[in-house]
C-alpha positions as CSV (number, residue, x, y, z in Angstrom):
1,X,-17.3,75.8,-30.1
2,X,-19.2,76.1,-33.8
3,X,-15.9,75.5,-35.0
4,X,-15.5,72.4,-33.2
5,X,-18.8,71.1,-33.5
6,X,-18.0,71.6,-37.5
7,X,-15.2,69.7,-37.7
8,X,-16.4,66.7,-35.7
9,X,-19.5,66.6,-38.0
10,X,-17.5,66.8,-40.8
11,X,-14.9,64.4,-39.9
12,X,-17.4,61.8,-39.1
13,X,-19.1,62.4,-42.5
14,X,-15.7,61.4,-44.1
15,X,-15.4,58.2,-42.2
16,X,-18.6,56.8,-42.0
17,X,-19.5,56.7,-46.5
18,X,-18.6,58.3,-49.5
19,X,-20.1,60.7,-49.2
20,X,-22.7,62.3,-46.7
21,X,-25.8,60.1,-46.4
22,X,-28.8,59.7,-44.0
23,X,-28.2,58.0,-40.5
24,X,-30.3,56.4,-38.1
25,X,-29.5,57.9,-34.3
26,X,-30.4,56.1,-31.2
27,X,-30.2,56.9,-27.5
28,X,-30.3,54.5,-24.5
29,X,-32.9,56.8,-23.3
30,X,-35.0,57.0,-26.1
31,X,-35.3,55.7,-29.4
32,X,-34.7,58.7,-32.2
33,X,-34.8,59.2,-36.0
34,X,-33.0,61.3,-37.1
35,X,-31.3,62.6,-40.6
36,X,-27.5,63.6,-40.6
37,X,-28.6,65.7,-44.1
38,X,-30.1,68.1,-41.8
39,X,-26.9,69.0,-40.1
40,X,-24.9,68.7,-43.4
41,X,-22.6,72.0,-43.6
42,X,-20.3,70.4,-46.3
43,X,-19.4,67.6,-48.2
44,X,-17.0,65.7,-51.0
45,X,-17.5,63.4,-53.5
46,X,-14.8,60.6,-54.8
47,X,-15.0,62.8,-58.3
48,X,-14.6,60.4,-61.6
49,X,-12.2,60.4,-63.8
50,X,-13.0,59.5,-67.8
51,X,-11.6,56.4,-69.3
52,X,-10.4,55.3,-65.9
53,X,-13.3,53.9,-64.0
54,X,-11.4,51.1,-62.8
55,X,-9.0,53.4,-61.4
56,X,-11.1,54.7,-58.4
57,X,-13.3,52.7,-56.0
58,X,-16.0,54.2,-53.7
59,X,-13.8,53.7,-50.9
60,X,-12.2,56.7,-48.4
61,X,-9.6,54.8,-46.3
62,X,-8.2,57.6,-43.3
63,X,-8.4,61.0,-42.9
64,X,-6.0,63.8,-41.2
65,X,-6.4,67.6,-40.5
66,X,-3.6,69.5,-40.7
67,X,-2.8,72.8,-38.4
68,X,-3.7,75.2,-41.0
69,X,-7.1,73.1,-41.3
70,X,-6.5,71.4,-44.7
71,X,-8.3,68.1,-44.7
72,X,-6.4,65.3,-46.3
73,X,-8.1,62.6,-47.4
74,X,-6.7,58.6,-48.2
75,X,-8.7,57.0,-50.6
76,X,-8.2,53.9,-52.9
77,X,-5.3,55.0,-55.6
78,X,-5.9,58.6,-54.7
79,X,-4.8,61.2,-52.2
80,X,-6.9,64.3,-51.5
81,X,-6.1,67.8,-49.7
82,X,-9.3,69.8,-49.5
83,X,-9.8,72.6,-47.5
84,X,-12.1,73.5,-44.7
85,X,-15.6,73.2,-46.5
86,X,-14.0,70.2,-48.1
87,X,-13.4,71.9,-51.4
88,X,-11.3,70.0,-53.2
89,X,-7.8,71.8,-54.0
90,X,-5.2,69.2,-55.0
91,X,-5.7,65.6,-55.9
92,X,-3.1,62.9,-57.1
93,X,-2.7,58.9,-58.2
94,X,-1.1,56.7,-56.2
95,X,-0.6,54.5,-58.9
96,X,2.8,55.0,-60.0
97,X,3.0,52.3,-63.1
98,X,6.4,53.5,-64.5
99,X,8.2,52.1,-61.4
100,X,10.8,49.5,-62.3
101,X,9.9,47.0,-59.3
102,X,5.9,47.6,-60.3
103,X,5.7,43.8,-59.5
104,X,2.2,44.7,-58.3
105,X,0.8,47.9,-60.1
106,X,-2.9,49.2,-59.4
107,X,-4.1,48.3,-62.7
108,X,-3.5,44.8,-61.4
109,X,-4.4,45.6,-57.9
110,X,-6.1,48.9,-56.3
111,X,-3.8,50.3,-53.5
112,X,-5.1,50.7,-50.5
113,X,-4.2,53.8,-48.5
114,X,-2.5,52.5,-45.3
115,X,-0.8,55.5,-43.3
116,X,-2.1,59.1,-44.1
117,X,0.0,61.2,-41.0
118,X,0.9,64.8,-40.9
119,X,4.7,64.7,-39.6
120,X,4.4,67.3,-36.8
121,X,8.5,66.6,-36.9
122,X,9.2,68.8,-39.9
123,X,7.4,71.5,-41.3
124,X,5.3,71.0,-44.4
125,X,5.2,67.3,-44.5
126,X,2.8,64.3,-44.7
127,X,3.6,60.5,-44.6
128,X,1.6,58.5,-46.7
129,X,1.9,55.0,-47.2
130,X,0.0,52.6,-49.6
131,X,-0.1,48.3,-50.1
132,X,1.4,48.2,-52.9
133,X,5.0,47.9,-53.9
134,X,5.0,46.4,-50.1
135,X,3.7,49.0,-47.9
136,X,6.4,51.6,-49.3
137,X,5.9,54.9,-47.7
138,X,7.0,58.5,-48.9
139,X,7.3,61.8,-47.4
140,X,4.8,64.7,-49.1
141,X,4.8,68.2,-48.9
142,X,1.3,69.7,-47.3
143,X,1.5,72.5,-49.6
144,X,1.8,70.4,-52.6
145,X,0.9,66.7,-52.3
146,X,2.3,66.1,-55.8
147,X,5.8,66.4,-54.5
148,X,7.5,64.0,-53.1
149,X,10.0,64.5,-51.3
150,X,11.2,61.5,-49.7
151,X,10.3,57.6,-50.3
152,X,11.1,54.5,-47.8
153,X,13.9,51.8,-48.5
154,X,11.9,49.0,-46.9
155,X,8.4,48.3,-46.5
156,X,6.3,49.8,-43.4
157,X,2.6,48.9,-43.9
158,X,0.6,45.9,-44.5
159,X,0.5,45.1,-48.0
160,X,-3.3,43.9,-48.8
161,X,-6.7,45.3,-48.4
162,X,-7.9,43.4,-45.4
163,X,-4.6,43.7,-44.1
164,X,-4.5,46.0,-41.0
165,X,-2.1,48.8,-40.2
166,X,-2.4,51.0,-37.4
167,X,0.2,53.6,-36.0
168,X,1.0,56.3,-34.0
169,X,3.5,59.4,-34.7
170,X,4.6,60.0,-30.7
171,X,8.1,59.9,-28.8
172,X,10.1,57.6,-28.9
173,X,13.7,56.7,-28.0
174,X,15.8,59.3,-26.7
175,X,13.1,61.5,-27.0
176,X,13.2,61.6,-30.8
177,X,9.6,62.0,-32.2
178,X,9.2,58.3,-33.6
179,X,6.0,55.7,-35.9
180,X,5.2,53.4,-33.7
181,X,3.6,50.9,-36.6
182,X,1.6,47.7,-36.1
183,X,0.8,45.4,-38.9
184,X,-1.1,42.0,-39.7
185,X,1.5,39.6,-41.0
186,X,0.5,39.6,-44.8
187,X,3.8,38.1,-46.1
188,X,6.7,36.1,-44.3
189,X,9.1,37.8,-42.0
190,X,6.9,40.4,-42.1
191,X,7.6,42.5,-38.3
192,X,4.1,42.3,-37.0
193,X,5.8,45.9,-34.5
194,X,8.2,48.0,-35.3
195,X,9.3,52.2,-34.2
196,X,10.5,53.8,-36.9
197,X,13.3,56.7,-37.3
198,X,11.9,59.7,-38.9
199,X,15.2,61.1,-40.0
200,X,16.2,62.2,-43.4
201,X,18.5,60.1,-43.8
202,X,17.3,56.7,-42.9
203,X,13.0,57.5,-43.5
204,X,11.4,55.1,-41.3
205,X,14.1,52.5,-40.7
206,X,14.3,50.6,-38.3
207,X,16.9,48.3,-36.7
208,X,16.3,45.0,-36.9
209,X,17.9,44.5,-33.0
210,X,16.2,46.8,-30.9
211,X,13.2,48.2,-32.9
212,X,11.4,45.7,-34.5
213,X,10.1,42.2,-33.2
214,X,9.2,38.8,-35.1
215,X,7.4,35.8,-34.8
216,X,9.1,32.9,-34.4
217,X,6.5,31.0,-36.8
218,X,5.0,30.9,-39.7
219,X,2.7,34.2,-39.5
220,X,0.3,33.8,-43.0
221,X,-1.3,30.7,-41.5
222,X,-1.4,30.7,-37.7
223,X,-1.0,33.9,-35.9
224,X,-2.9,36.7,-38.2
225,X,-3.5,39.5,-35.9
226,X,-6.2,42.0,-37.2
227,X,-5.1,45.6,-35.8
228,X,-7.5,48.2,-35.1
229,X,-6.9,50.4,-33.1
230,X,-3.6,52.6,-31.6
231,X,-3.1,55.5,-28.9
232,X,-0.3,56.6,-26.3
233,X,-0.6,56.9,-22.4
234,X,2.3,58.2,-20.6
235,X,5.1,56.7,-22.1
236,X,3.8,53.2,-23.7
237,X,2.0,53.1,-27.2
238,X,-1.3,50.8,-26.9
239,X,-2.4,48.4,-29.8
240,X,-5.7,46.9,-30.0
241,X,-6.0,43.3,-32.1
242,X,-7.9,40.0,-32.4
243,X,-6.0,37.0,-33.4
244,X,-5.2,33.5,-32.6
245,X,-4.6,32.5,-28.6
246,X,-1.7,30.1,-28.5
247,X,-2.5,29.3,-31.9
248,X,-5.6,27.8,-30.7
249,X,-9.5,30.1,-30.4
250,X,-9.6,34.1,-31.3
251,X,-9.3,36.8,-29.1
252,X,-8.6,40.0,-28.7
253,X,-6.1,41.7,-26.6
254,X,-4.4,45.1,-26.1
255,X,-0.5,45.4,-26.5
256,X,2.3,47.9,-25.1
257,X,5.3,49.2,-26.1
258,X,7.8,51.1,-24.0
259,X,8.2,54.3,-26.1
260,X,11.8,55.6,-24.7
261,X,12.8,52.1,-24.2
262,X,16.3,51.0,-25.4
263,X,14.5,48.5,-27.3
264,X,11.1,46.9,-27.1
265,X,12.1,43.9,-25.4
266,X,9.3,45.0,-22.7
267,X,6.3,44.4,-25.1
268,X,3.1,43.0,-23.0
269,X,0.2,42.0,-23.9
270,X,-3.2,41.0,-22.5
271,X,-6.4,39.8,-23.2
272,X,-9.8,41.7,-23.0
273,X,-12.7,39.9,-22.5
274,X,-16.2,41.2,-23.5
275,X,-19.0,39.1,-22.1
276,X,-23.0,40.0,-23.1
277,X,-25.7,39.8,-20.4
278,X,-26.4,36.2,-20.9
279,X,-22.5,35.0,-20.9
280,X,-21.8,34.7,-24.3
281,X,-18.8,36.4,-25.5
282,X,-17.6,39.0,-28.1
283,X,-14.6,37.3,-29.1
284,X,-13.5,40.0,-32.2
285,X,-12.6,43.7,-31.1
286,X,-13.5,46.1,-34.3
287,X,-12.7,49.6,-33.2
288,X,-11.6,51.3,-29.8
289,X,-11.3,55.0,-28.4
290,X,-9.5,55.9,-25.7
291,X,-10.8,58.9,-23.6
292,X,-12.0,60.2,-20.5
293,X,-15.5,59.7,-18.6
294,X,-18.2,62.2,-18.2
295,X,-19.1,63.1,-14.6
296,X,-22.0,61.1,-14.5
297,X,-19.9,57.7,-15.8
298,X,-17.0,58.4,-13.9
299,X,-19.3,58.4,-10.9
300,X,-21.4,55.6,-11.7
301,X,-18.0,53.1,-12.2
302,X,-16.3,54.9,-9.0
303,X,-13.8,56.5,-10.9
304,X,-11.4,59.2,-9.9
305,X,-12.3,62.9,-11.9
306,X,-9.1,62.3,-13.8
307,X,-9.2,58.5,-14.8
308,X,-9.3,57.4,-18.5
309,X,-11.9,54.5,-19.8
310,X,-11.1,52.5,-22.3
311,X,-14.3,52.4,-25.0
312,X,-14.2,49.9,-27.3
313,X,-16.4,47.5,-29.7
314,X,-16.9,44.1,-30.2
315,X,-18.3,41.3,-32.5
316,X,-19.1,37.8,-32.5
317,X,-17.2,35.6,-34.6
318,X,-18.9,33.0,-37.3
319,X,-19.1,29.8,-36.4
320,X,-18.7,28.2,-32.4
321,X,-18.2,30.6,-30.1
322,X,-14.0,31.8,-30.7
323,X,-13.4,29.6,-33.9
324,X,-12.7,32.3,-36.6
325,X,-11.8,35.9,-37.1
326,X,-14.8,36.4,-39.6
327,X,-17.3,38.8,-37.5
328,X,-21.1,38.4,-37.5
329,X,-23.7,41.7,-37.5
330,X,-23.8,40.9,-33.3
331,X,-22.1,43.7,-32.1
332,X,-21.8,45.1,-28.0
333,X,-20.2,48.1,-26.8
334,X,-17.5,47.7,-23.5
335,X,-15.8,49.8,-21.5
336,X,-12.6,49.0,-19.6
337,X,-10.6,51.5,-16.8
338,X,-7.6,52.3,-17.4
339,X,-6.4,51.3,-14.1
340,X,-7.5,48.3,-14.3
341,X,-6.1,47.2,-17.3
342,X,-2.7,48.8,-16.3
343,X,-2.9,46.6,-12.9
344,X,-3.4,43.5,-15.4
345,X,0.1,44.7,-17.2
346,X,1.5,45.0,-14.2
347,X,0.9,41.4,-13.5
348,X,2.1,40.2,-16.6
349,X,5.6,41.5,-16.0
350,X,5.5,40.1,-12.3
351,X,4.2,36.9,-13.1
352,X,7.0,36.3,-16.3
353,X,9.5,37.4,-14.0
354,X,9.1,36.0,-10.3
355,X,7.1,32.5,-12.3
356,X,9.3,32.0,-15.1
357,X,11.1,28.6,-15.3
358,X,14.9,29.1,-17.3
359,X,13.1,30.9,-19.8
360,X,9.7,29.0,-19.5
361,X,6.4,29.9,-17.9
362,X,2.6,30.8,-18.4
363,X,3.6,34.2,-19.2
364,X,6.2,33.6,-22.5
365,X,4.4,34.5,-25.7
366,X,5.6,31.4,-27.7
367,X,5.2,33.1,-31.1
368,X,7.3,36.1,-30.5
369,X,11.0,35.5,-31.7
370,X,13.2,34.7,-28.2
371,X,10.6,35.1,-25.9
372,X,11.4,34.1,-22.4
373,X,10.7,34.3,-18.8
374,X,13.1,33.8,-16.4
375,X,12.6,32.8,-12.2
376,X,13.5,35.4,-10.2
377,X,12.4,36.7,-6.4
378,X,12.7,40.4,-6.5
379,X,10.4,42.7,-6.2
380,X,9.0,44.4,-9.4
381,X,10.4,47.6,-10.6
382,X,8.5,50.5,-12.6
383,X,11.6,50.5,-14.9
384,X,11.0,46.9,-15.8
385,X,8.2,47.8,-17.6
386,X,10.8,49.4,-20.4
387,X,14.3,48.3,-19.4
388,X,13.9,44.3,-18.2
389,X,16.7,43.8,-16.7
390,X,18.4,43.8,-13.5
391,X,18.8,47.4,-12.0
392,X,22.7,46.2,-11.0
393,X,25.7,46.5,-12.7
394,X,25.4,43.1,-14.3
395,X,22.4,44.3,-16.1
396,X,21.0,40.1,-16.3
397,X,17.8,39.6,-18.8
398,X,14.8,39.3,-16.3
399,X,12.4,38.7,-19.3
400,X,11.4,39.3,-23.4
401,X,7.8,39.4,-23.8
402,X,5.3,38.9,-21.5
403,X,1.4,37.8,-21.7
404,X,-1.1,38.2,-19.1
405,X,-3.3,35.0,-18.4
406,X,-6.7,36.1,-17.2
407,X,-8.3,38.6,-19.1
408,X,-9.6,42.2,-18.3
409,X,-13.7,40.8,-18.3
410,X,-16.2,43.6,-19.0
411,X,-19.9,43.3,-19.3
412,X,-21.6,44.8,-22.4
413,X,-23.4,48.1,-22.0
414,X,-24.8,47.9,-25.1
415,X,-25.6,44.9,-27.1
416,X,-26.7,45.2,-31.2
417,X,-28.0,42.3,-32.3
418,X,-27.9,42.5,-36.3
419,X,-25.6,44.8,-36.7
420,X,-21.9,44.9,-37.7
421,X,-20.0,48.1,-36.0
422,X,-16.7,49.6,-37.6
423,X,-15.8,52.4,-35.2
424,X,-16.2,54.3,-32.0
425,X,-15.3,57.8,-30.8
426,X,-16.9,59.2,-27.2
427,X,-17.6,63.1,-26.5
428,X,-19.1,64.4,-23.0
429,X,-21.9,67.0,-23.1
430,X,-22.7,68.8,-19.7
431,X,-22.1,65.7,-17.4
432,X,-22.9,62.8,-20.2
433,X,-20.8,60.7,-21.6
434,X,-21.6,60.5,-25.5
435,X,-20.3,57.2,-27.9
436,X,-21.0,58.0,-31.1
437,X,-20.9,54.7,-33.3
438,X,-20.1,53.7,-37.0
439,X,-21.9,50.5,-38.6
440,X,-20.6,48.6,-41.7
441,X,-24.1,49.5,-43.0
442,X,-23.5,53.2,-42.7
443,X,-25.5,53.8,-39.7
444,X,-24.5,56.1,-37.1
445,X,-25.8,55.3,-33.5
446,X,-25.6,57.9,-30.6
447,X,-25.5,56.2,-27.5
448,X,-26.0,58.4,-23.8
449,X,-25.2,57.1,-20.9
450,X,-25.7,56.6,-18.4
């Protein structure tokens, strides 16, 4: 348990700043001060480096534990392995100038650390991938982060700092361990989803047919999703995003992929709506965790001892109420269950396959690439949800992509006026459900409930 309680505190140290600094902690019950230097059991400094000051930025960008309990650390132009009282042991430059396509080095621009995953496929070996050179990823050993041992043809993740990527390392078609990756659409016929082979020879391909899909318009200046946030529930890999609505207001949604599908012609997606006590809405989702409820929660929402909430945070957007993606420091916390938003999936499917109108209907995302929803009165299969066609031995298109139209509503359990949040993680002590929650100030906020 000390172990545990170690690592979290570590871990969040990591995320949260540069280093370890003091917090502000809050409960719903009460109103607390506290100093995270008081639990402080280790920490690690973004060292300089003489005569290249422009070379690092005070800026960690992910973090991954390995089995043996190395931490590796993504930062600006710089990978880290460290060990378990964050001693540093290995460092190296992601700057790689000598390259002959260096159409973007980092002394022109700093590259942003993108993917940092240990590849639980193959011993030894971590995938990090960077913005520059166009989100080209390589294959590292864990032993030895200096060696590389494999590099990507094509590009994976997004290429510019305030261009998202999120991913998950989970199975995938026929059972092959598979990177489901999710990107905002920083340059043309950029694949805004893709699941990538993690095979030696082809490194995070991906066929252009049946594991990738594209807009079907101009993505710099009308879609622009902002991802943030990724995880896997029996058989589907979940995204979380804010972006344009029919190229009109900003929402956010959460997205599905079939993992074992033959292809990912089954995507879905649907829109969450967080609402604050007086109406107004949280239009911009910033972080989510996905993860069960404590006793005391589960009971309070009538939920089943094995039901998973969905915890997630929102701001405001600048300006009119949905008019841009640029958040305000109005922040709320919501919490969605699962089956709830699987029942508004489920309705997605049935309503772009039984309303559909020769390809038309509510339900066809008209910026996905040959979207459609097609009429027909059957009754909906569980296997539609990765395989849409008919379960015959004409195997007929039902549908390719589906939207939801009325969003999941949830009402704000916690509202932070003046503050920006960045991220989210829940733990349950005794019967309490914990949310633990990063600002863009640095702050820390421990929320109980109920």
């Amino acid at each position: 348990m000390e172990s545990c309680r170690r690592h979290f505190t570590l871990l969040w140290a990591i995320a949260l700043s540069w280093s370890i600094i003091c917090v502000n902690m809050f409960t719903t019950s009460a109103e607390q001060l506290g100093d995270l230097s008081d639990y402080e059991l280790a920490s690690f400094d973004n060292p300089d480096i003489l005569d290249e000051p422009q070379r690092r930025a005070s800026k960690f960008n992910h973090f991954t534990l390995s089995d043996h309990g190395d931490v590796y650390v993504g930062a600006v132009n710089w990978l880290y392995r460290l060990n378990s009282s964050l001693e540093e042991i290995q460092n190296v430059s992601t700057c790689d100038d000598s390259r002959p396509d260096s159409g973007m080095s980092c002394y022109r621009t700093n590259n942003y650390n993108k993917i940092l995953a240990v590849d639980s496929t193959r011993p030894n070996s971590l995938i990090t991938c960077g913005g520059v050179y166009d989100g080209i990823c390589q294959l590292r050993q864990l032993w030895d982060i200096n060696n590389v041992i494999m590099e990507s043809v094509l590009n994976v993740a997004a290429g510019f700092e305030d261009a998202s990527t999120v991913w998950m390392l989970t199975q995938g078609r026929g059972g092959e361990a598979m990177l489901f990756v999710a990107v905002t659409n920083s340059r043309e016929n950029v694949r805004p989803i893709t699941r990538r082979n993690l095979d030696t020879n082809s490194f995070l391909s991906a066929r252009e047919d049946d594991d990738s899909i594209f807009f079907s318009v101009s993505p710099i200046s009308v879609v622009h999703p902002k991802y943030v946030a990724a995880f896997d529930l029996s058989g589907f890999t979940y995204f979380l995003v804010s972006q344009k609505e029919d190229l009109n207001s900003f929402v956010s949604k959460i997205s599905r992929v079939c993992q074992g599908g033959p292809n990912l012609a089954a995507y879905t997606e649907i829109t969450l709506q967080c609402s604050g006590s007086d109406g107004s809405v949280y239009s911009l989702v910033q972080a989510a965790h996905f993860g069960p409820a404590g006793p005391d929660l589960a009971t309070s929402l009538g939920l089943h001892a094995d039901e998973q909430v969905l915890y997630a945070v929102f701001a405001k957007n600048q300006g009119a109420p949905g008019t841009s993606d640029v958040p305000i420091d109005h922040s709320a916390l919501c919490m969605y269950r699962m089956t709830d938003i699987l029942a508004a999936f489920r309705e997605a499917v049935r309503g772009c396959i039984q309303d559909g109108n020769i390809g038309n209907g509510p339900n066809k995302i008209d910026y996905l690439e040959g979207s459609f929803c097609n009429g027909y009165g059957i009754s909906i299969l569980d296997r539609y949800f990765c395989t849409p066609v008919t379960n015959d031995q004409n195997q007929t298109p039902l549908f390719k992509y589906a939207k939801g139209i009325a969003p999941v509503p949830s009402t704000a359990i916690l509202e932070l006026p003046g503050t920006l949040t960045s991220s989210v993680i829940t733990t349950i002590e005794v019967n309490h459900t914990i949310a633990l929650i990063g600002t863009s100030s640095g702050d820390l906020l421990k929320v109980n409930y109920p």
